[in-house]
N, CA, C and O atoms as a CHARMM CRD file, in Angstrom:
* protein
*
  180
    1    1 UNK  N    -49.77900  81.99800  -0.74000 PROA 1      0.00000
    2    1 UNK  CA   -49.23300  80.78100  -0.15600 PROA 1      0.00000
    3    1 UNK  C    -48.94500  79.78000  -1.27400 PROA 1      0.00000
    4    1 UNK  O    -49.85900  79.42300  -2.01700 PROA 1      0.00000
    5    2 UNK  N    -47.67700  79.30900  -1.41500 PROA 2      0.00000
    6    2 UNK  CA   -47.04800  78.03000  -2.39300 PROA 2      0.00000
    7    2 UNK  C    -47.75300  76.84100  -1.82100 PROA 2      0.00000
    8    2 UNK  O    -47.81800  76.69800  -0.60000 PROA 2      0.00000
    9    3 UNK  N    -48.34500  75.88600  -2.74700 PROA 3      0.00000
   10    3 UNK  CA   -48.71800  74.86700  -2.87200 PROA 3      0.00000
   11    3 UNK  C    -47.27300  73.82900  -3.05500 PROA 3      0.00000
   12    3 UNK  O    -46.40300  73.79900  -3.92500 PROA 3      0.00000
   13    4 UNK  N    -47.55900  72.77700  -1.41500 PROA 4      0.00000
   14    4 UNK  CA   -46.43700  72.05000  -1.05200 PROA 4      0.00000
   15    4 UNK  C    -45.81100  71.04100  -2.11000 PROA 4      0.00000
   16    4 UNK  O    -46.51100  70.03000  -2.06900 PROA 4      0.00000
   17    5 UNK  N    -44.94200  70.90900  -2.90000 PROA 5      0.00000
   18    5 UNK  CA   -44.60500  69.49700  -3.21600 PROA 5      0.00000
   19    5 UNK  C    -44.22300  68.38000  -2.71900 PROA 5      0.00000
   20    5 UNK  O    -43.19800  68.30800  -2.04000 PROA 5      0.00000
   21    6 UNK  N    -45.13000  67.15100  -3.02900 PROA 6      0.00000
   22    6 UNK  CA   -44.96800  66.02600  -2.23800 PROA 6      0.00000
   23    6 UNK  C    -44.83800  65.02800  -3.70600 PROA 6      0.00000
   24    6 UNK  O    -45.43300  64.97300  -4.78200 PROA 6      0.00000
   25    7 UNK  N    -43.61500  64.24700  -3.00000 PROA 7      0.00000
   26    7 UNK  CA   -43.15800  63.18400  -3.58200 PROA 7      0.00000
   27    7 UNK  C    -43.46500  61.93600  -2.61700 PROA 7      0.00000
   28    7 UNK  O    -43.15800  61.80100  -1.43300 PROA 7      0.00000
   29    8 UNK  N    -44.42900  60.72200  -3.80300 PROA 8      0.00000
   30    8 UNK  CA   -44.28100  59.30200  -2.85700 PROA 8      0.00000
   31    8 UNK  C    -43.90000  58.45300  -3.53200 PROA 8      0.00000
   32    8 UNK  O    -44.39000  58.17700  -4.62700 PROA 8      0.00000
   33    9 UNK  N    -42.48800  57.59800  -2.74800 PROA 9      0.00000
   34    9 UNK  CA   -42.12000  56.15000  -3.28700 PROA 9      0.00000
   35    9 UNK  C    -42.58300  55.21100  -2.77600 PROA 9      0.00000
   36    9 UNK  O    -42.42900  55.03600  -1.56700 PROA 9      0.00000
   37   10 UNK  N    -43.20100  54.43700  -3.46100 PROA 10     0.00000
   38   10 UNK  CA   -43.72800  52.99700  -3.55300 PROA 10     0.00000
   39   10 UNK  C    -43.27100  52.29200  -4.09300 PROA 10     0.00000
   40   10 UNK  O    -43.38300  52.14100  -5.30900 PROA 10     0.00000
   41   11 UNK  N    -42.53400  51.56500  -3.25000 PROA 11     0.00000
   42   11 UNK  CA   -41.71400  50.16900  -3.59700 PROA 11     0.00000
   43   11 UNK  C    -42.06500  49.05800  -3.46400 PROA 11     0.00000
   44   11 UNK  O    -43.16200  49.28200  -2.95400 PROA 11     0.00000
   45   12 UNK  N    -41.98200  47.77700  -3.53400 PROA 12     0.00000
   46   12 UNK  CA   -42.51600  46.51400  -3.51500 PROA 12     0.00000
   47   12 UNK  C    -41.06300  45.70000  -3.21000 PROA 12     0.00000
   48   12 UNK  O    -39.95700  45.74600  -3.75000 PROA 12     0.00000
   49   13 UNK  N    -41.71900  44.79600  -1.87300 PROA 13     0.00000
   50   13 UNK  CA   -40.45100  44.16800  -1.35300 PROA 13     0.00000
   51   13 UNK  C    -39.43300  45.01700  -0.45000 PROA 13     0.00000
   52   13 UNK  O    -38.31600  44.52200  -0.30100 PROA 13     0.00000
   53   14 UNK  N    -39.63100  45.90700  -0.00300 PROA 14     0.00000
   54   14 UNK  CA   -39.02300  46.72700   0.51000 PROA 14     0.00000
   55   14 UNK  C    -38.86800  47.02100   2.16100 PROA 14     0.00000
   56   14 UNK  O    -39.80500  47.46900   2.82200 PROA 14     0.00000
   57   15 UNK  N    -37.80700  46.76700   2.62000 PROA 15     0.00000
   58   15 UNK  CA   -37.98200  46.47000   4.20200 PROA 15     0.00000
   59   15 UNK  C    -37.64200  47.60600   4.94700 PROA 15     0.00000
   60   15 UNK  O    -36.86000  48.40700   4.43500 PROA 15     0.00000
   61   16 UNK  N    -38.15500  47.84800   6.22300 PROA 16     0.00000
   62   16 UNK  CA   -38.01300  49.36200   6.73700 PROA 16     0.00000
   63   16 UNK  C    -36.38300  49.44000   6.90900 PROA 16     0.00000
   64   16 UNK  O    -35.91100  50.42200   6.33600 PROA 16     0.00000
   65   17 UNK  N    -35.55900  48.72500   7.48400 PROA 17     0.00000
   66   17 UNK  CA   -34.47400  49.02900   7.28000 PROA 17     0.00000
   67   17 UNK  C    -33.01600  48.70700   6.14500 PROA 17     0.00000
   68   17 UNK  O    -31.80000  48.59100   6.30300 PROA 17     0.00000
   69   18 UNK  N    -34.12300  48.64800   4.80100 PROA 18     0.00000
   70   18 UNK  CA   -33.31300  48.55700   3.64000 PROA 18     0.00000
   71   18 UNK  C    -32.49200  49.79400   2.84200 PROA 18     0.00000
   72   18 UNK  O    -31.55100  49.74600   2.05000 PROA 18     0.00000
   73   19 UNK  N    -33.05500  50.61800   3.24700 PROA 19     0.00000
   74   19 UNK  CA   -32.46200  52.04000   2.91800 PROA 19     0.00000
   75   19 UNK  C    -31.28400  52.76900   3.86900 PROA 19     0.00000
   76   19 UNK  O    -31.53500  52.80700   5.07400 PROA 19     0.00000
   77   20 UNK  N    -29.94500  53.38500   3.38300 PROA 20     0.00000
   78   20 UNK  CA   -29.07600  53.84300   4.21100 PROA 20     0.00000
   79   20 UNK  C    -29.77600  54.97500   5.68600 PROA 20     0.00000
   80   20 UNK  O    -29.35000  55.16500   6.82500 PROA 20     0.00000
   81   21 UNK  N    -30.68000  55.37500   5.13200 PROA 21     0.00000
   82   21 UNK  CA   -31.22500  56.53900   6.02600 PROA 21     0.00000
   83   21 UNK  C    -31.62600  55.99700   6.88000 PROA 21     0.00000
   84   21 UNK  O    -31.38700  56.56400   7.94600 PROA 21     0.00000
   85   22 UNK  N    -32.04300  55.30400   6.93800 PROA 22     0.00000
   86   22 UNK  CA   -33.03500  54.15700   7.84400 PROA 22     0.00000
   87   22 UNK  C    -31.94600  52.86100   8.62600 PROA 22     0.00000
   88   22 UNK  O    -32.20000  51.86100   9.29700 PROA 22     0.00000
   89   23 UNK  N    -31.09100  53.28300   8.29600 PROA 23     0.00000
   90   23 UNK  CA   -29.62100  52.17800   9.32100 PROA 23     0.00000
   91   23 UNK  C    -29.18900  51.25700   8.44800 PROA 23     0.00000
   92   23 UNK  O    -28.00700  50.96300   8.62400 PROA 23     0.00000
   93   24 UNK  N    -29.75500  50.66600   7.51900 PROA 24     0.00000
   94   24 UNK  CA   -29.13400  49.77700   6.81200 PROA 24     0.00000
   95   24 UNK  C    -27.55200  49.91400   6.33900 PROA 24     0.00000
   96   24 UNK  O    -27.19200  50.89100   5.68200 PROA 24     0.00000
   97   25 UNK  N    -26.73200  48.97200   6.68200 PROA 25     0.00000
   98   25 UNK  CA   -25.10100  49.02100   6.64600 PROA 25     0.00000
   99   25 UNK  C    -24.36700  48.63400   5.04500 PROA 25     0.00000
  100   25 UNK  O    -23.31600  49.04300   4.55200 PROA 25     0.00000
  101   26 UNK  N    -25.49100  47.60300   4.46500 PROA 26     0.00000
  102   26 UNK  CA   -25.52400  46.41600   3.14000 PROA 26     0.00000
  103   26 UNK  C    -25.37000  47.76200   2.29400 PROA 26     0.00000
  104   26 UNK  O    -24.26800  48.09300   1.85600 PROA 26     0.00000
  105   27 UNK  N    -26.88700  48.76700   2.01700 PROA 27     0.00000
  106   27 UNK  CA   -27.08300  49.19700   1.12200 PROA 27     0.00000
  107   27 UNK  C    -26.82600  50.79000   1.06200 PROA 27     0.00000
  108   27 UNK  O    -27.78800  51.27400   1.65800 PROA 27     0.00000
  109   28 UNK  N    -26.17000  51.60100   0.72300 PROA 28     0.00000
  110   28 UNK  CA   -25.69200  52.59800   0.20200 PROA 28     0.00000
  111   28 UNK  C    -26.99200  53.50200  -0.53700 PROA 28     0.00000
  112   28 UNK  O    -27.29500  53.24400  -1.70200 PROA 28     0.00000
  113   29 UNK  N    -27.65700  54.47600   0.16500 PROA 29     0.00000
  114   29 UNK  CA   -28.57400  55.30800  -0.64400 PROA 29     0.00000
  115   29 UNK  C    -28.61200  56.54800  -0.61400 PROA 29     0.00000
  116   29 UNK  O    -29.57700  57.26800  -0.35700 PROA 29     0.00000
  117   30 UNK  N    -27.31800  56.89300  -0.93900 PROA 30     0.00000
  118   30 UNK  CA   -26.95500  58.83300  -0.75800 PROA 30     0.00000
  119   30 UNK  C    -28.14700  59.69400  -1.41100 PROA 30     0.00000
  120   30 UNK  O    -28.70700  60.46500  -0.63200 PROA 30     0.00000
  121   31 UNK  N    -28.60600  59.66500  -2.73500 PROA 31     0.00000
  122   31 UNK  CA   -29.85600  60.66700  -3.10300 PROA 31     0.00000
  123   31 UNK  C    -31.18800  60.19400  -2.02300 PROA 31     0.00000
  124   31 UNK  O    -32.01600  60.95800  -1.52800 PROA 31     0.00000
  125   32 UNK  N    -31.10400  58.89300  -1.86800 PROA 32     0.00000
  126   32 UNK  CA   -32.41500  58.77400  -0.94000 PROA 32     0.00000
  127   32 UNK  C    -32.33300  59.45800   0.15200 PROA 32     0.00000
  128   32 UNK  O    -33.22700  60.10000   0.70200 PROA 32     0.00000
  129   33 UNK  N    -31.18800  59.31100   0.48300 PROA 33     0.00000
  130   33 UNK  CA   -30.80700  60.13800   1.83500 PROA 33     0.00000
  131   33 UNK  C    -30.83200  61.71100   2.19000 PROA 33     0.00000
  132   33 UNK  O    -31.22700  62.25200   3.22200 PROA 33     0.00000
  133   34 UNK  N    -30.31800  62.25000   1.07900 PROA 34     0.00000
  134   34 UNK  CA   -30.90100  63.47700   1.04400 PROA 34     0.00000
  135   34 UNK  C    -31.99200  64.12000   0.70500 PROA 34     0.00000
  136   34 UNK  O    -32.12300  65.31200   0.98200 PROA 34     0.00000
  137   35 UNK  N    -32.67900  63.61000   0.23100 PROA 35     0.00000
  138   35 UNK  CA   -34.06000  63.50400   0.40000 PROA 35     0.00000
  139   35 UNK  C    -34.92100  63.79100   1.57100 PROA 35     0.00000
  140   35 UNK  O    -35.65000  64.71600   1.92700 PROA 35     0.00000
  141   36 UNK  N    -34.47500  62.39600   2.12600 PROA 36     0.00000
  142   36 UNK  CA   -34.87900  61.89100   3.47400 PROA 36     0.00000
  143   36 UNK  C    -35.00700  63.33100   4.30600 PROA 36     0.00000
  144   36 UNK  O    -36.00500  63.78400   4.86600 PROA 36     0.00000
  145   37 UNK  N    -33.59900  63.93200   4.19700 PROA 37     0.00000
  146   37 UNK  CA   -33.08200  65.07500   5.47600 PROA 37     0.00000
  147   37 UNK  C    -33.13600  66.27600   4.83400 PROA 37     0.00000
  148   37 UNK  O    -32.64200  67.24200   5.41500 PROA 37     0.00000
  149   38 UNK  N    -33.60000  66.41300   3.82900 PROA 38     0.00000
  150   38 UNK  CA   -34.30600  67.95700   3.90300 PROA 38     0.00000
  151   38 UNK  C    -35.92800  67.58300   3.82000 PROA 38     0.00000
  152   38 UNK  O    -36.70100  68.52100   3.62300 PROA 38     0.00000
  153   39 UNK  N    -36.26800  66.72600   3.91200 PROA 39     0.00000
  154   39 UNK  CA   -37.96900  66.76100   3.86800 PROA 39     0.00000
  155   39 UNK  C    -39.06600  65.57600   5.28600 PROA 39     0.00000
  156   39 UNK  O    -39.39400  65.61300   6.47200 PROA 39     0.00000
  157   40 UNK  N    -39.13600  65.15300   4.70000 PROA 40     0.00000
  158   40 UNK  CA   -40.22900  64.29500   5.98300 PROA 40     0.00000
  159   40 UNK  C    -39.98500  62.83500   5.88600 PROA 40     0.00000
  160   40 UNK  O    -39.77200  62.41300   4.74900 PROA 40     0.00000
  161   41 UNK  N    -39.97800  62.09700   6.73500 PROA 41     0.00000
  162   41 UNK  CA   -40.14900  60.68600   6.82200 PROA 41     0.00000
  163   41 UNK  C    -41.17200  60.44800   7.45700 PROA 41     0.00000
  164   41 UNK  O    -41.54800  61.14900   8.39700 PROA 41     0.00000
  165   42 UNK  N    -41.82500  59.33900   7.00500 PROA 42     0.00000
  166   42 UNK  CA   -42.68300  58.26300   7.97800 PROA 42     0.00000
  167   42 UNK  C    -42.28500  57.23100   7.56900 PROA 42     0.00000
  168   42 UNK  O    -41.94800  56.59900   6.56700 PROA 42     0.00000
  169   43 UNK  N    -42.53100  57.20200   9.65300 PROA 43     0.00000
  170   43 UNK  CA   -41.63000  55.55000   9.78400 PROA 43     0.00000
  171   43 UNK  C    -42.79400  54.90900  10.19400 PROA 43     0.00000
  172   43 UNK  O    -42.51700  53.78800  10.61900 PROA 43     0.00000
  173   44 UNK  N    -44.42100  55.25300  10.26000 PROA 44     0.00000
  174   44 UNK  CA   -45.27600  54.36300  11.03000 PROA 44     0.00000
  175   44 UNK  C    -46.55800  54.33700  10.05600 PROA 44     0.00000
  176   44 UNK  O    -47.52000  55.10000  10.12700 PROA 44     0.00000
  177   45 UNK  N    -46.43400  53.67400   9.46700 PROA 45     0.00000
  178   45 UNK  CA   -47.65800  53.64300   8.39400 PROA 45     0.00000
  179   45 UNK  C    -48.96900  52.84700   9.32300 PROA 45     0.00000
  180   45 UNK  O    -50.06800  52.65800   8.80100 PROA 45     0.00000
């Protein structure tokens, strides 16, 4: 069995809907985004 890779961003100042993936219209985040949709989100900390 492969041992999972997990990536975490920690940002500061950062609002749940500041990122394109997350609805934001302002800000443009295509690599975040794919990210986003091949792997996991949490939206409820």
């Amino acid at each position: 069995m492969e041992k999972p890779n997990f990536i975490i961003f920690l940002t500061d100042d950062q609002g749940y809907g500041d990122l394109s993936c997350m609805g934001s219209p302002d800000v443009q985040t295509p690599h975040i985004d794919g990210l986003a949709q091949g792997g996991a989100r949490f939206t409820s900390w």
